[in-house]
MDAnalysis code that builds the backbone (N, CA, C; Angstrom):
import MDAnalysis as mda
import numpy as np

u = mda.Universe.empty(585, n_residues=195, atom_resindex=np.repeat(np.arange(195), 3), trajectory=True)
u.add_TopologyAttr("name", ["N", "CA", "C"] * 195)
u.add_TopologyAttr("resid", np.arange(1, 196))
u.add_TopologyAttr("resname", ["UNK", "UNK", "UNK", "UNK", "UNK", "UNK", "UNK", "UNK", "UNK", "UNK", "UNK", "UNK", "UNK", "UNK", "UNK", "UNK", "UNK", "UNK", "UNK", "UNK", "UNK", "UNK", "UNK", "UNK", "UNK", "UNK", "UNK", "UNK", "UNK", "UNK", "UNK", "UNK", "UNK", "UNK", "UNK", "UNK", "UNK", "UNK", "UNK", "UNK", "UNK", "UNK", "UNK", "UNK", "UNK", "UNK", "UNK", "UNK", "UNK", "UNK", "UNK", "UNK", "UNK", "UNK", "UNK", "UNK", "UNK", "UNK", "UNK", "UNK", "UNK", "UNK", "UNK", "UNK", "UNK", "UNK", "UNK", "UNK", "UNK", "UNK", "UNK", "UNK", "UNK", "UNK", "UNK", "UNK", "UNK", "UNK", "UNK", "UNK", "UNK", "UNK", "UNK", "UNK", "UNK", "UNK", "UNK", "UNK", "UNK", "UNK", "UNK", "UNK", "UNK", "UNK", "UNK", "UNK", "UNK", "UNK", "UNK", "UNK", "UNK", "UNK", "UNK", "UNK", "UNK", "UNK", "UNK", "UNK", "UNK", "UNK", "UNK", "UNK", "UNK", "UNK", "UNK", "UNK", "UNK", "UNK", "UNK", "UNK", "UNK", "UNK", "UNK", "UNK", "UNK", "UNK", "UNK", "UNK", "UNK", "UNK", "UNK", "UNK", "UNK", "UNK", "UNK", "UNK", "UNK", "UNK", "UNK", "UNK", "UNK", "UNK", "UNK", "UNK", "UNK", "UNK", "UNK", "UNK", "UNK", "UNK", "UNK", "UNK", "UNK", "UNK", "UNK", "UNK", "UNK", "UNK", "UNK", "UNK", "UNK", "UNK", "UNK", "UNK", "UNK", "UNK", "UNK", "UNK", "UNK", "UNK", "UNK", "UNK", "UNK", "UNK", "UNK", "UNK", "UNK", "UNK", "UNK", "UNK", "UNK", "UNK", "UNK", "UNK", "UNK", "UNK", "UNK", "UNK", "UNK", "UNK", "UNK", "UNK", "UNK", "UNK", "UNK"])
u.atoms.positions = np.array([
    [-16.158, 2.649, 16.434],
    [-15.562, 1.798, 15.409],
    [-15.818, 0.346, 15.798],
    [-16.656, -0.545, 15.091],
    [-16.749, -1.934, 15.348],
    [-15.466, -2.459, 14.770],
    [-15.639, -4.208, 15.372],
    [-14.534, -4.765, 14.792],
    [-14.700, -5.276, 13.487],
    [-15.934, -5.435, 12.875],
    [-15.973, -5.566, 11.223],
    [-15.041, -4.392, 10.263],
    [-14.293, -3.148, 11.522],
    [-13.608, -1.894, 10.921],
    [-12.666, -1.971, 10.420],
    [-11.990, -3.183, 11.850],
    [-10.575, -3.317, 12.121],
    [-9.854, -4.038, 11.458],
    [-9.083, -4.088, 10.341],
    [-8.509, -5.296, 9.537],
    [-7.297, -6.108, 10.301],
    [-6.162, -4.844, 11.019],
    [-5.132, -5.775, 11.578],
    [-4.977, -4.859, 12.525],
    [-3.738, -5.367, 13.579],
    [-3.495, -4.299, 14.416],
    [-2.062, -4.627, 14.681],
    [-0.855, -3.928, 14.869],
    [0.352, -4.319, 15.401],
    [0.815, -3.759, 16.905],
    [2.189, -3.784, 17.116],
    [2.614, -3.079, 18.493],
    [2.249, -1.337, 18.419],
    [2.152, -0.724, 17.064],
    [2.236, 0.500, 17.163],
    [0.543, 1.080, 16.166],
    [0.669, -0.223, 15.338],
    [-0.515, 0.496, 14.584],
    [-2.097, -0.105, 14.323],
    [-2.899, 0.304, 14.049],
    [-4.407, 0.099, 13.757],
    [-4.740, 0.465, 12.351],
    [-5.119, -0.428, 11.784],
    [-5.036, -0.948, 10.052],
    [-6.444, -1.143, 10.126],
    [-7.564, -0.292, 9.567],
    [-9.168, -0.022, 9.474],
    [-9.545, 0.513, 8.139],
    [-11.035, 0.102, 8.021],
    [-11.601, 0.375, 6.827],
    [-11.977, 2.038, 6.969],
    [-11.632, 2.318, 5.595],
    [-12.096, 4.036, 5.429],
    [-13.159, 4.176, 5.664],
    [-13.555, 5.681, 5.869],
    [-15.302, 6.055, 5.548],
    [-15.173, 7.336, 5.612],
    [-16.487, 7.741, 5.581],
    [-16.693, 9.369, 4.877],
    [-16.758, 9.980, 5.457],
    [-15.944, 10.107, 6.850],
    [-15.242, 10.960, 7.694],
    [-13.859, 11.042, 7.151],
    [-13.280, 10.896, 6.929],
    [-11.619, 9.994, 6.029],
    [-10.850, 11.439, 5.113],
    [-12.338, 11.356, 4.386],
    [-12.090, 12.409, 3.190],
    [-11.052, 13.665, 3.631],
    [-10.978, 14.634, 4.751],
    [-9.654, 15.299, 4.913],
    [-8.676, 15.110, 4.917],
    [-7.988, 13.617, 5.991],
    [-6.922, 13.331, 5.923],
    [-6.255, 12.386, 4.159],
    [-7.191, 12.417, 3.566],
    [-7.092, 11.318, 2.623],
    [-6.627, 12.625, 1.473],
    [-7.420, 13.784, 1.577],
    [-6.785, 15.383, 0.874],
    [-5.350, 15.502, 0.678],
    [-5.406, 15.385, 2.455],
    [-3.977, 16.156, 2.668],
    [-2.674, 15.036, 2.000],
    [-2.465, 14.044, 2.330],
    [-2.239, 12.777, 2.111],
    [-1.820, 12.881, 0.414],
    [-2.624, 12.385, -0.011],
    [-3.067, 12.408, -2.046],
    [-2.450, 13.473, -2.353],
    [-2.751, 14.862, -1.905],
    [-2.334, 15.750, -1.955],
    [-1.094, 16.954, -1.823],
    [-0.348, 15.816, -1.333],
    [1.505, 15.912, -0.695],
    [1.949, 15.854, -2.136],
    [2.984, 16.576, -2.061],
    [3.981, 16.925, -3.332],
    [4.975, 15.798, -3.099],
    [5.327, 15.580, -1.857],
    [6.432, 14.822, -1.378],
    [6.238, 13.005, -1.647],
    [4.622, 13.035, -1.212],
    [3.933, 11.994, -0.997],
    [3.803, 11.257, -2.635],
    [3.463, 12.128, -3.352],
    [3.054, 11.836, -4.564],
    [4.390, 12.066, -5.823],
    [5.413, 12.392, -5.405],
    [6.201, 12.283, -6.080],
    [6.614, 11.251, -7.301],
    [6.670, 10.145, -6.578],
    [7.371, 8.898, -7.324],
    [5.818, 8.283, -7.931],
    [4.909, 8.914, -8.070],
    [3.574, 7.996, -8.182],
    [2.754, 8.323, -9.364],
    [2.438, 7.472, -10.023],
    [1.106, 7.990, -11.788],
    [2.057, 9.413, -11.991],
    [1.293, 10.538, -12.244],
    [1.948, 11.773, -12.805],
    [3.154, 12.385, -11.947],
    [3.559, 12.102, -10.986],
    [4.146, 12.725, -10.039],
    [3.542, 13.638, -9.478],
    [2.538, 14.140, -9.852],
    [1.567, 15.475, -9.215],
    [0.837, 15.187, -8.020],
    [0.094, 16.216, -7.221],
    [-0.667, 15.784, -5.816],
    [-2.013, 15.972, -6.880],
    [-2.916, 14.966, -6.279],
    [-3.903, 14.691, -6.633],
    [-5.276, 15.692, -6.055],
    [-5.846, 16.683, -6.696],
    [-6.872, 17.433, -6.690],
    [-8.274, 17.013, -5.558],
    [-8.445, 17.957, -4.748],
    [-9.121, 17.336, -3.555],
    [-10.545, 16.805, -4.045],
    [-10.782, 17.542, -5.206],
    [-12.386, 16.738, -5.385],
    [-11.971, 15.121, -6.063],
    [-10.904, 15.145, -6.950],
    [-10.580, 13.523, -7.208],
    [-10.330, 12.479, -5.996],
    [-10.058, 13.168, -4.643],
    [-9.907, 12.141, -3.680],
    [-10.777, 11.733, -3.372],
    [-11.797, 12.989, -2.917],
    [-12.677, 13.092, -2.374],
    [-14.099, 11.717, -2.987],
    [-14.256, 12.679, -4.710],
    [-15.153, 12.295, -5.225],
    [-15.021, 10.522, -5.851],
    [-13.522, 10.517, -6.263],
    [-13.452, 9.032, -7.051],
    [-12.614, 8.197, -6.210],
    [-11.630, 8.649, -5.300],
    [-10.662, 7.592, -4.893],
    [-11.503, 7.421, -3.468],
    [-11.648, 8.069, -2.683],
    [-12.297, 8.114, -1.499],
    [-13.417, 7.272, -1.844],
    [-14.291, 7.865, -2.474],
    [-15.644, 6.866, -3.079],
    [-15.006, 5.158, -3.329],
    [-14.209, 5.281, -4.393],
    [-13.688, 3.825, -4.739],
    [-13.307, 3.297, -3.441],
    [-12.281, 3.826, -2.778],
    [-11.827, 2.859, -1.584],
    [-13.275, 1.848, -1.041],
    [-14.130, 2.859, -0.427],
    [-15.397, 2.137, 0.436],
    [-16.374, 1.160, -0.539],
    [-16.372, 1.667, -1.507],
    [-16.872, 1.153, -2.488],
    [-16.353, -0.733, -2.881],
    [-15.077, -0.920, -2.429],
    [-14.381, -1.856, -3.239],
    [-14.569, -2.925, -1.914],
    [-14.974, -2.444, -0.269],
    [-15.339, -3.371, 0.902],
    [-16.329, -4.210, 0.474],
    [-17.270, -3.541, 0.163],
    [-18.646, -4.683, -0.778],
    [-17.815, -5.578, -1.974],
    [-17.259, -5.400, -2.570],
    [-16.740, -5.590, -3.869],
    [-15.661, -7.052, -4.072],
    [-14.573, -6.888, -2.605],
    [-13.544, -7.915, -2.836],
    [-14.216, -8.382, -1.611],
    [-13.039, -9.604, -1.686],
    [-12.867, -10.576, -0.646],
    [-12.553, -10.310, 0.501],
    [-13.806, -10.148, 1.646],
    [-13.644, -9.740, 2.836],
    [-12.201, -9.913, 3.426],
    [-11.214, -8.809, 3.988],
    [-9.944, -8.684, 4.082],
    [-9.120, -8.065, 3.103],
    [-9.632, -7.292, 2.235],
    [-8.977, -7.043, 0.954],
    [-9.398, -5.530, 1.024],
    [-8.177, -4.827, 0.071],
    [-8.577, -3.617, 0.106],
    [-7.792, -2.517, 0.515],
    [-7.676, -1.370, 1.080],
    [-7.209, -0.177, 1.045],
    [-7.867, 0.373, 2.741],
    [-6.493, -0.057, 3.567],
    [-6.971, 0.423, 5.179],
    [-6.505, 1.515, 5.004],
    [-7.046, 2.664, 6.225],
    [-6.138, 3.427, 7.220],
    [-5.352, 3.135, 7.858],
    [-4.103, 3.733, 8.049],
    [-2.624, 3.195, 9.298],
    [-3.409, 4.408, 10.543],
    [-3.616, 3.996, 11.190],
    [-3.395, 4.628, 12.536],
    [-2.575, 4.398, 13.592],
    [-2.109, 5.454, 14.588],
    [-0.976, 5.451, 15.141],
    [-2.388, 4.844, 16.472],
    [-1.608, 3.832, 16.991],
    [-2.626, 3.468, 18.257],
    [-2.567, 4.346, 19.605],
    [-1.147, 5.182, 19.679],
    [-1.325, 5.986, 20.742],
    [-2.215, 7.256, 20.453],
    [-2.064, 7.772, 19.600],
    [-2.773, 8.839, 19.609],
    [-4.050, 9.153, 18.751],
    [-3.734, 7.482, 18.006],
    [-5.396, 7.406, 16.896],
    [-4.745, 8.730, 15.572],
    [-3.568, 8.927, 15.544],
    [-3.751, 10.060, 14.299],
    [-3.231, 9.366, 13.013],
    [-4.145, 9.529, 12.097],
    [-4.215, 9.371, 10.914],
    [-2.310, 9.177, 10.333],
    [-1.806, 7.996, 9.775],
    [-0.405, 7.832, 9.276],
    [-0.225, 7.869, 7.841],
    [-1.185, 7.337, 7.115],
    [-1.293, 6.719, 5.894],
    [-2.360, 5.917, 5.783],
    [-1.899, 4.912, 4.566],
    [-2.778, 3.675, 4.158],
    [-1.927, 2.792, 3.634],
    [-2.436, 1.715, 4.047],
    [-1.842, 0.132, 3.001],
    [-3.150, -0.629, 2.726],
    [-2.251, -1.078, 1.559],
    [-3.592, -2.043, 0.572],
    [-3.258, -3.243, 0.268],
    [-4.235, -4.077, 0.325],
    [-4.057, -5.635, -0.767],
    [-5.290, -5.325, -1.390],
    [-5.020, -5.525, -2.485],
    [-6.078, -5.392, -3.393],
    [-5.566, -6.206, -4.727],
    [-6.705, -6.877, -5.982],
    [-6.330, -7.563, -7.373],
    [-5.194, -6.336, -7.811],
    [-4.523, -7.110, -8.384],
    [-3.480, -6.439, -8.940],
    [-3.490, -5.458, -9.854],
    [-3.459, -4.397, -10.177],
    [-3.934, -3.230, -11.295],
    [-2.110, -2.290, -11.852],
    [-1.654, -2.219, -10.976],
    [-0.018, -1.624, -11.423],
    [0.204, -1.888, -12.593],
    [0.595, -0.855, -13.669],
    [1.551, -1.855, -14.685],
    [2.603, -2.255, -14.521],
    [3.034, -3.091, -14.930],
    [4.134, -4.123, -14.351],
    [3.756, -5.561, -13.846],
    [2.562, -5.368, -13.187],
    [2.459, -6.734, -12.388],
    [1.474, -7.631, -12.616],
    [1.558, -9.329, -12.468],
    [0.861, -10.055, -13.276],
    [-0.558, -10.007, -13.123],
    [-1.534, -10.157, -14.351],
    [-3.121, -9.833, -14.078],
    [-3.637, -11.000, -13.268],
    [-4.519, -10.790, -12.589],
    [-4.948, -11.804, -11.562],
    [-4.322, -12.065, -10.396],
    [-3.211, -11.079, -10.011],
    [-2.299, -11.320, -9.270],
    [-3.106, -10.650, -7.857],
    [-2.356, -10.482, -6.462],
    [-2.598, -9.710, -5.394],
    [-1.327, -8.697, -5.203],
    [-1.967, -7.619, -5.325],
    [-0.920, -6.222, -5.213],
    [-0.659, -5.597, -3.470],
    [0.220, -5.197, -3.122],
    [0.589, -4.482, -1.740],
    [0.787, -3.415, -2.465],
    [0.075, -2.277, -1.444],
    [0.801, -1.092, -2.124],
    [0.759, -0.069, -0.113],
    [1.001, 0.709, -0.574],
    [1.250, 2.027, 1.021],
    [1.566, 3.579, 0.398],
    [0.933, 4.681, 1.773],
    [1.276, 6.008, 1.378],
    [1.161, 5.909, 2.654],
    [2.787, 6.742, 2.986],
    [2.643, 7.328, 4.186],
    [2.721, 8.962, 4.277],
    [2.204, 9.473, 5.475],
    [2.608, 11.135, 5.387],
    [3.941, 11.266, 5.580],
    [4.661, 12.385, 5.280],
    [6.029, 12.363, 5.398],
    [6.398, 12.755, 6.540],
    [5.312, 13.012, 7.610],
    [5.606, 13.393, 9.037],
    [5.861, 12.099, 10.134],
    [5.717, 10.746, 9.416],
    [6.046, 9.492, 10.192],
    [6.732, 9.002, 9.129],
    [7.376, 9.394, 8.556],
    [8.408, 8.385, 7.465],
    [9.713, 8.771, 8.436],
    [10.315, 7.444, 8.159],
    [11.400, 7.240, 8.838],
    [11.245, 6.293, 10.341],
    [9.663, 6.166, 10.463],
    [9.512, 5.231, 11.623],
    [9.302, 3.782, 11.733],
    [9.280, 3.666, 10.343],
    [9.450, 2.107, 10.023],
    [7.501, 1.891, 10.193],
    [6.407, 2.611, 10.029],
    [5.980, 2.255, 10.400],
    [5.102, 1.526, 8.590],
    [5.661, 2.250, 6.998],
    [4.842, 1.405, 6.394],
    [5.378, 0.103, 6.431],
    [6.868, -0.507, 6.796],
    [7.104, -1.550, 6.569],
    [5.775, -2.667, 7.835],
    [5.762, -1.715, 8.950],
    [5.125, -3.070, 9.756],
    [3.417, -2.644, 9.585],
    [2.936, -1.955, 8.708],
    [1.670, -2.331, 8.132],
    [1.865, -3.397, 6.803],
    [3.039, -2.993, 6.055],
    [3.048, -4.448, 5.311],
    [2.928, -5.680, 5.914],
    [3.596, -6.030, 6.280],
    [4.034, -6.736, 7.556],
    [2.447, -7.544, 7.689],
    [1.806, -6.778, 8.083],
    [0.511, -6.898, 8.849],
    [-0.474, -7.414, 8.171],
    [-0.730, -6.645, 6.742],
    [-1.513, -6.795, 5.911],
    [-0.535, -8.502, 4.622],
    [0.303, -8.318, 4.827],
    [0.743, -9.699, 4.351],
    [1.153, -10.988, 5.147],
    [0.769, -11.050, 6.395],
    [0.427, -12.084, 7.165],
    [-1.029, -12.324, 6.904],
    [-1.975, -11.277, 7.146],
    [-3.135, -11.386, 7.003],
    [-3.440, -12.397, 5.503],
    [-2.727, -11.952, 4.829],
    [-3.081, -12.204, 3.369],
    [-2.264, -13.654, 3.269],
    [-1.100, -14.231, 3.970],
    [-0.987, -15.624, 3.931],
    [-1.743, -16.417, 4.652],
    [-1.741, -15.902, 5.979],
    [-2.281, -16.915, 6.944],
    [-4.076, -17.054, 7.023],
    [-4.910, -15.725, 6.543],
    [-6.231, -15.887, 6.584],
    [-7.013, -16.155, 5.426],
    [-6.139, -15.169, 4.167],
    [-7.158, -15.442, 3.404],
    [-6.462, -15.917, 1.920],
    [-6.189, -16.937, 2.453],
    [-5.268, -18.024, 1.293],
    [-4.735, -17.709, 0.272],
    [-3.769, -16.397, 0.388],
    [-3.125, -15.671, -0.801],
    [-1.546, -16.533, -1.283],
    [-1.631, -16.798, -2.340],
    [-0.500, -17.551, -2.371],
    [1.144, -16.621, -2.948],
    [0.767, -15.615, -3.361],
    [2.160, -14.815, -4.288],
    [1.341, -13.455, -3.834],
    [2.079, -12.375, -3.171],
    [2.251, -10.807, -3.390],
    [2.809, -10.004, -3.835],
    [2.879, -9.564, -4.834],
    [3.348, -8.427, -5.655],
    [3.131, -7.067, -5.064],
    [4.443, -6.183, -5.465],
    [4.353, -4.628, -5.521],
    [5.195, -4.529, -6.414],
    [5.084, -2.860, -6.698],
    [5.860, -2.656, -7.946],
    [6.300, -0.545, -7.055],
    [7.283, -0.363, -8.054],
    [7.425, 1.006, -7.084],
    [8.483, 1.408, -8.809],
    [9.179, 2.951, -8.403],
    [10.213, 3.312, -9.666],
    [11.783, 2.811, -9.190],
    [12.279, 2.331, -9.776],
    [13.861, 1.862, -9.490],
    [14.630, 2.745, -8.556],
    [14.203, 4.018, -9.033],
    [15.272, 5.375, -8.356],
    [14.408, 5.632, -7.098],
    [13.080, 4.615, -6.572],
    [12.219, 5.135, -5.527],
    [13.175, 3.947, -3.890],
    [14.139, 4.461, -3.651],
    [14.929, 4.098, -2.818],
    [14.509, 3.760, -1.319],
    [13.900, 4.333, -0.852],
    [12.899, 4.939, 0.237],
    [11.838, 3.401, 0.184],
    [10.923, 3.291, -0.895],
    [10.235, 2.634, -1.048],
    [10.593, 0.758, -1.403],
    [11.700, 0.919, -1.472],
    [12.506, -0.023, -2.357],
    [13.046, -1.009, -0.649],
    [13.607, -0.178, -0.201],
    [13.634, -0.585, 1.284],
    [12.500, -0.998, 2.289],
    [11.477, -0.302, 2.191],
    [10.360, -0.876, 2.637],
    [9.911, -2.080, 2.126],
    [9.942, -1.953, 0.902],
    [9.196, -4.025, 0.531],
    [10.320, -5.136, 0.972],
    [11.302, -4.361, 1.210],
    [12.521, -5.746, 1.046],
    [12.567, -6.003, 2.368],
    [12.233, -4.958, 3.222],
    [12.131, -5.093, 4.765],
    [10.839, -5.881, 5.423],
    [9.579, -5.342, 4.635],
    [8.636, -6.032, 5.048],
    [8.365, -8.022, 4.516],
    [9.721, -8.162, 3.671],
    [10.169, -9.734, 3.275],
    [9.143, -9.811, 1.894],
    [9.602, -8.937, 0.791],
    [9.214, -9.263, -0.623],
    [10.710, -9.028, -1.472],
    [11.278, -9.881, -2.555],
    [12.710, -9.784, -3.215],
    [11.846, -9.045, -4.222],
    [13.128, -8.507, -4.773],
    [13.561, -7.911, -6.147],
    [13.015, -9.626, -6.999],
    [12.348, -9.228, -8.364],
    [12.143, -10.001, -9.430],
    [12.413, -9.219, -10.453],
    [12.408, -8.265, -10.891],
    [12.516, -7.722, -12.393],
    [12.414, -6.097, -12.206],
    [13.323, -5.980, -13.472],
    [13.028, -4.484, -13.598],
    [12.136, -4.556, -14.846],
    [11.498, -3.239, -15.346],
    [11.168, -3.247, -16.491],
    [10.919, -2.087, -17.072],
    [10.304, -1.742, -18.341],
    [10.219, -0.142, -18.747],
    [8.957, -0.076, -19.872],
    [8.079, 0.852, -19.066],
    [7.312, 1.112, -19.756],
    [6.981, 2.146, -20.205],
    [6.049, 2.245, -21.264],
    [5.659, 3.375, -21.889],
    [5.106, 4.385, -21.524],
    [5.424, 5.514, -20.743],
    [4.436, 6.831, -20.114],
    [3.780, 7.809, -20.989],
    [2.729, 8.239, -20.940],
    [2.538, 9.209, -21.250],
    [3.076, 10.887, -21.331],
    [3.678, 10.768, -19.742],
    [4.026, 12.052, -19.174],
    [5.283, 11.203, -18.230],
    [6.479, 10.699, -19.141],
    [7.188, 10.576, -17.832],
    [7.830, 11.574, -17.269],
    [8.056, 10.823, -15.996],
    [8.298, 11.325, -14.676],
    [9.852, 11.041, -14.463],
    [10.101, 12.592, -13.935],
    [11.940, 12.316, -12.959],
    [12.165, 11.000, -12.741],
    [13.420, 9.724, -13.380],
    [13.830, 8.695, -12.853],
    [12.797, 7.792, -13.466],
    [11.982, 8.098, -14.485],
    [11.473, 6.887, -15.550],
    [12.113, 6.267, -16.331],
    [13.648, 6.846, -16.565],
    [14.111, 6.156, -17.470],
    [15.369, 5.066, -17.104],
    [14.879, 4.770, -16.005],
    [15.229, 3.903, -15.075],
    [14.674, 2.549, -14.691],
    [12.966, 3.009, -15.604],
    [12.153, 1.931, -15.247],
    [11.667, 1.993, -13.977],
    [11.517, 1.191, -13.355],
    [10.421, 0.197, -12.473],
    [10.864, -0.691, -12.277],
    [10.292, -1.577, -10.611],
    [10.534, -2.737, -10.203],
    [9.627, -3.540, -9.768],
    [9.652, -4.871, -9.740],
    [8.539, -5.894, -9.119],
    [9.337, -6.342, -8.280],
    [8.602, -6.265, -6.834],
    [9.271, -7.367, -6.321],
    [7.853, -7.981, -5.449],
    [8.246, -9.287, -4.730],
    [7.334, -10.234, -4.515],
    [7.691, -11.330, -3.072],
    [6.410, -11.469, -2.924],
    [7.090, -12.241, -1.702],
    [5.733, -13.888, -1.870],
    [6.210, -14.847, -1.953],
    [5.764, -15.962, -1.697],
    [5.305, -16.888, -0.380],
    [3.766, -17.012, -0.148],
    [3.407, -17.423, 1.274],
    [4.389, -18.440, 2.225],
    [5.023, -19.462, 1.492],
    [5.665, -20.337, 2.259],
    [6.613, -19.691, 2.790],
    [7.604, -19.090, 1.605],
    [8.775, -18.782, 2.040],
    [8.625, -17.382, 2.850],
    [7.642, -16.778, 2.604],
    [7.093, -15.523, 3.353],
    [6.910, -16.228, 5.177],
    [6.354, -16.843, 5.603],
    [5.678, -17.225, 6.498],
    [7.536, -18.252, 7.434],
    [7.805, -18.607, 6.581],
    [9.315, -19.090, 7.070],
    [10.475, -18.390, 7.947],
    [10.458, -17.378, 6.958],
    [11.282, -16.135, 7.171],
    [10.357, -15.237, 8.995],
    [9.002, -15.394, 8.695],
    [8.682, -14.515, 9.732],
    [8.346, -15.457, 10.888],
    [8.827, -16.523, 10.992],
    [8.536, -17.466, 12.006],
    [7.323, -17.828, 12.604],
    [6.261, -17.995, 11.539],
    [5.551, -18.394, 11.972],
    [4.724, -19.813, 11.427],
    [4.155, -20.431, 12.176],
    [4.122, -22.392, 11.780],
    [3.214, -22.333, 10.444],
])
């Protein structure tokens, strides 16, 4: 793994660009009932769609954005095993403003509870104030997604709005809406003590 791989790194984790070795853990992952609950259909996502379009898209989008941008692997640094993923990427969620920069994360449910998507946020939104001149971060998650709701507020993004949109196929706790919340570089960078 070169360091053109490595996007961030913390006390516990290693934040790297995908590739087409990836494609199993990225199955199993997409493919969680648990994982995919609160997310688009609520359904686990079909291994050739990971495989063939999201897997493809991820590597695909390194050429594409602004070097630092994008959709890492979380790796656990002691043992190198596969955790999840976090992303900055242009904003695409509904809910959140066009042209904007989106955070998003999936963790497996076998390290939830270790705090570890909050300190890849963490990671990937320092990166995104301090290197590559992001000024406002957005995420968006479902109101009743509690779990997730705690993670952005921990990794230092507020509540801005609820809202409700139109589904096709809603999902358990849609009618609850959705949330944005957001975190701003100054006051982001204040809060985490750094100059």
């Amino acid at each position: 793994m070169g360091a053109v791989d490595i996007c961030a790194e913390t006390r516990r984790l290693r934040l790297r660009r995908f590739g087409e070795g990836d494609g199993e853990a990225l199955v199993a992952l997409h493919g969680d009932a648990e994982v995919m609950r609160w997310i688009d259909d609520g359904r686990p996502v079909a291994p050739e769609v990971v495989v063939g379009v999201e897997l493809a898209g991820i590597v695909r989008e390194y050429g594409e954005l602004a070097e630092g941008m994008g959709c890492f692997a979380v790796e656990e640094k002691e043992q190198g095993a596969f955790a999840g993923w976090v992303a900055l990427r242009p904003a695409r969620s509904v809910g959140l403003d066009e042209g904007g920069v989106e955070l998003g994360y999936r963790m497996r449910p076998g390290v939830w509870g270790r705090g570890y998507a909050t300190e890849a946020a963490r990671a990937v939104l320092r990166k995104a104030f301090t290197e590559l001149g992001v000024e406002r971060v957005e995420a968006t998650t479902m109101t009743v997604n509690a779990a997730s709701r705690r993670v952005l507020e921990k990794a230092g993004l507020a509540w801005v709005r609820t809202f409700f949109a139109q589904w096709d196929e809603p999902i358990e706790g849609a009618e609850h809406g959705d949330v944005v919340y957001a975190a701003e570089r100054d006051a982001w960078l204040r809060r985490h003590d750094h100059p």
